[in-house]
N, C-alpha and C positions, 0 to 999 in steps of 0.2 A: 145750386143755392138752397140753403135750408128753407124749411117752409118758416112762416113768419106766425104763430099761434097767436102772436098779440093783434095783429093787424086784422081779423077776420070781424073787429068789435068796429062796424062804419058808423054807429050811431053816436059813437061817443064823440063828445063836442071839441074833447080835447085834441080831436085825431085831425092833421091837414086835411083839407077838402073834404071834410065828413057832410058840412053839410050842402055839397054838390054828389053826396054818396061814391065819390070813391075812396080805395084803398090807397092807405099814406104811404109813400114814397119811402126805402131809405134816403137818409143822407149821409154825403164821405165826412167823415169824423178824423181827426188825426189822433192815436193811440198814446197821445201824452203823458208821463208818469203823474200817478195819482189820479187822473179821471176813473170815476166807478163805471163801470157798466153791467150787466145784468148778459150773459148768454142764454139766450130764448129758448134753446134744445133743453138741458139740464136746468138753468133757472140758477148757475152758479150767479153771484154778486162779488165783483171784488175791484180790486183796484191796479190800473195798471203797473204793472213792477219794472217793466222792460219789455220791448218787440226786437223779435231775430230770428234767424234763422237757422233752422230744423229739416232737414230730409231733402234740402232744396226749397222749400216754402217758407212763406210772414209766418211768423206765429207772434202772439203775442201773450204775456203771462198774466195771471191774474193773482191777486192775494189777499184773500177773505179778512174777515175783523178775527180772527181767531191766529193769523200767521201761516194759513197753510195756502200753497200756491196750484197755481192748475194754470197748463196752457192748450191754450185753443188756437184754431186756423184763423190767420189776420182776414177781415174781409165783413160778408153782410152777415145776420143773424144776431144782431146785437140789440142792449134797448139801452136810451141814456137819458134819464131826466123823463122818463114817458114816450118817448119817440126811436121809432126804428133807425138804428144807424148802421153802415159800413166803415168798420175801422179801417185807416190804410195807414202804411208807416209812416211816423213824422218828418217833417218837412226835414229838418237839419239834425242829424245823427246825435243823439248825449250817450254817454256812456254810464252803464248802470249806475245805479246809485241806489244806497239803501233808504228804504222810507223811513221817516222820522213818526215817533208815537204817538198815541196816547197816553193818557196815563192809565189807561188799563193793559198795556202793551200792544194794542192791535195798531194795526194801520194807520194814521192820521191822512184822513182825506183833505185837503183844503181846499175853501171855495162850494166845496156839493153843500145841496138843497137838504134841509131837513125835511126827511119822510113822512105823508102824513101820515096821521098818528094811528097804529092797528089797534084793530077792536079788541085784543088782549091788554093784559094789564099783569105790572110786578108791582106785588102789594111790602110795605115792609111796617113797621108796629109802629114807628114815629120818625119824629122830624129829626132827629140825630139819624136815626140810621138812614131815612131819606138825602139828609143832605150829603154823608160821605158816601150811598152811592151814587151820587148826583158829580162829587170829585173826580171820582175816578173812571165813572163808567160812565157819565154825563155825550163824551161826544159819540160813543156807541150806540148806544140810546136811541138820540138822536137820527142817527143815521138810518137805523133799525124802524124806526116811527114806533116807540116803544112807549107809555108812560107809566112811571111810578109815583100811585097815589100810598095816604098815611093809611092804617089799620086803625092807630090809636088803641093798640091792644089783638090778641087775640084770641081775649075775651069776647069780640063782636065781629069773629071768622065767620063761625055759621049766619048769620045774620046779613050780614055782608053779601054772603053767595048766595043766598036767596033775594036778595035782591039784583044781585049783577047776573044770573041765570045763565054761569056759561055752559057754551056747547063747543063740539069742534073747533067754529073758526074763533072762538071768545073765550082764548082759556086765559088762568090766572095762577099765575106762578108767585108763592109767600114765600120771604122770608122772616123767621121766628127766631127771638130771641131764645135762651136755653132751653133748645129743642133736643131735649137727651128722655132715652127710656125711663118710662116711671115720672115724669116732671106733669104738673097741672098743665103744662103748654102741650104735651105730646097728646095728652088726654082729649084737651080740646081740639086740635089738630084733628086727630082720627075720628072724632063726631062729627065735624063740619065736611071730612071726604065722606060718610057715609051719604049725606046728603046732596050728592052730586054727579053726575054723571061719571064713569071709570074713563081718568085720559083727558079730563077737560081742567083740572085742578093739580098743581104739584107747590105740594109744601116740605120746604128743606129749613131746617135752621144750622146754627152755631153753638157751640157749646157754652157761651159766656153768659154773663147774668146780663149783661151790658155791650152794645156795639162798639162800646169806649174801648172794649179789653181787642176789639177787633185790631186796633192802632198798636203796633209791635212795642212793649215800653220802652227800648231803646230810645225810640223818639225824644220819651220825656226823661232821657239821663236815666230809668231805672234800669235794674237786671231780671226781674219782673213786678206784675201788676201786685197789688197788695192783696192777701187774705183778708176780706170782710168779715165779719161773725157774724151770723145769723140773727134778723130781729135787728138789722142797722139797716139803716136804709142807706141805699148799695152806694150811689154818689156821694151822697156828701160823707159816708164814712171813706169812701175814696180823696176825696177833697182834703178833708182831716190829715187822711196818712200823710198826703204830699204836701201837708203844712201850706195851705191855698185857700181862700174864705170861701166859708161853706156853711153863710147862715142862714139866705136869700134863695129864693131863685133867679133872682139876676148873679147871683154868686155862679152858681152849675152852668147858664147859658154862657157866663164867661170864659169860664172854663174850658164846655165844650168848644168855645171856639178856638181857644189859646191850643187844646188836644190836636182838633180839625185841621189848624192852621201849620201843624207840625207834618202833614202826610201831602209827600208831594206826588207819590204814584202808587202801582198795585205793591211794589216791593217792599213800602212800608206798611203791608196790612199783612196779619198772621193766613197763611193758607188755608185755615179753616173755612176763613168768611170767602176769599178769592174764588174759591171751587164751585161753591153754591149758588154765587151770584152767575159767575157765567152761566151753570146748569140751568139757573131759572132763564137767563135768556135766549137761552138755544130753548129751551121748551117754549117760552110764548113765539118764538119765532119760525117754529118749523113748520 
């Protein structure tokens, strides 16, 4: 039997019989498709894809939010929801079956606990770009105990991180709108990392003026987004092209939602934005 790394915490309240001070028990768990579990040696997280057998042995497979599988010996060494388990094979035999997505393509867990939320944080400049990663990457997220708060610019980067002070375990991963060489946003970028620990801060952008351009124009019938001219202001000269009212700001909030309401998974966003966004989550989450 593996050693159990997690079990050596008896203070914790959350642990059976903790406070009779002893060490919790596994329990036999049956290795269901789609239950998440945590292997306690490596600290893999994934979800079950199938149990079978291998070399003569259970095994059972596991399949991260990313799509990549790993299989482990079926048995004790597990963790589910907080508690040590023993996986054992399920009761009545199914035959594999593929898991069904998200819409960012990973795994679709159904039923697990949202994780509470870690001390890192994915910052992005506003409420447009927050709510379409909130579409797509929403039940990753989740799963991950991830949260993404607004910038409101990143004009107020530096400022930011000096008040959220991260370190190792409190990092914070931006995303920035037109984060290209030479731009006032790459400028302020690299001021606000000098002010910061090396390895506790990653800021990535996109190349667009706008997270709107992130949305493939397919969606909206074009063959692409429109050239703006300098000195327009970027929406509603976008609003104009597309003959859409563009006098209000209830006009743009319309808008964006009629855009928002067009993308129903990662497929409909340009690969620019898809790359960055998972990069920032593999960094606050490693």
């Amino acid at each position: 039997m593996r050693d159990d790394r997690y079990s050596s915490d008896v203070l914790s309240p959350s642990f059976p019989g903790a406070a009779r001070g002893r060490r919790p028990a596994s329990t036999l768990m049956p290795a269901e498709l789609g239950l998440v579990v945590e292997d306690v040696d490596t600290g893999w997280v994934g979800a079950v894809v199938r149990v079978e057998k291998s070399g003569g042995m259970h095994v059972v497979v596991l399949e991260d939010r990313r799509g990549r599988n790993r299989t482990f010996p079926l048995g004790p060494g597990f963790w589910v929801e907080g508690r040590p388990v023993e996986l054992t094979a399920p009761v009545v035999s199914r035959a594999p079956a593929a898991p069904t997505r998200t819409a960012s393509g990973s795994v679709a867990v159904h039923g697990a606990r949202a994780r509470v939320a870690r001390g890192s944080r994915i910052w992005v400049e506003g409420k447009h770009d927050a709510e379409l990663v909130e579409k797509v990457w929403g039940d990753d997220l989740r799963i991950e105990g991830v949260v993404v708060e607004m910038l409101d610019g990143v004009d107020h980067l530096a400022d930011r991180l000096a008040g959220f002070e991260p370190d190792p375990e409190r990092r914070v991963g931006v995303l920035v709108d037109h984060l290209v060489p030479g731009s006032k946003e790459q400028r302020l970028a690299d001021e606000a990392l000098r002010t910061v620990p090396a390895g506790t801060v990653l800021v990535l952008g996109h190349p667009y003026v706008d997270v709107w351009q992130a949305v493939r124009a397919e969606r909206l019938g074009l063959a692409r987004w429109p050239v703006i001219e300098r000195g327009t202001e970027w929406k509603r000269g976008i609003l104009r092209e597309l003959g859409w009212p563009a006098d209000t700001q209830e006009d743009v909030a319309r808008a964006w939602k009629r855009i928002l309401g067009t993308v129903r998974d990662f497929r409909d966003l340009d690969p620019a934005l898809l790359g960055r966004v998972e990069e920032l989550i593999d960094f606050v989450t490693a």
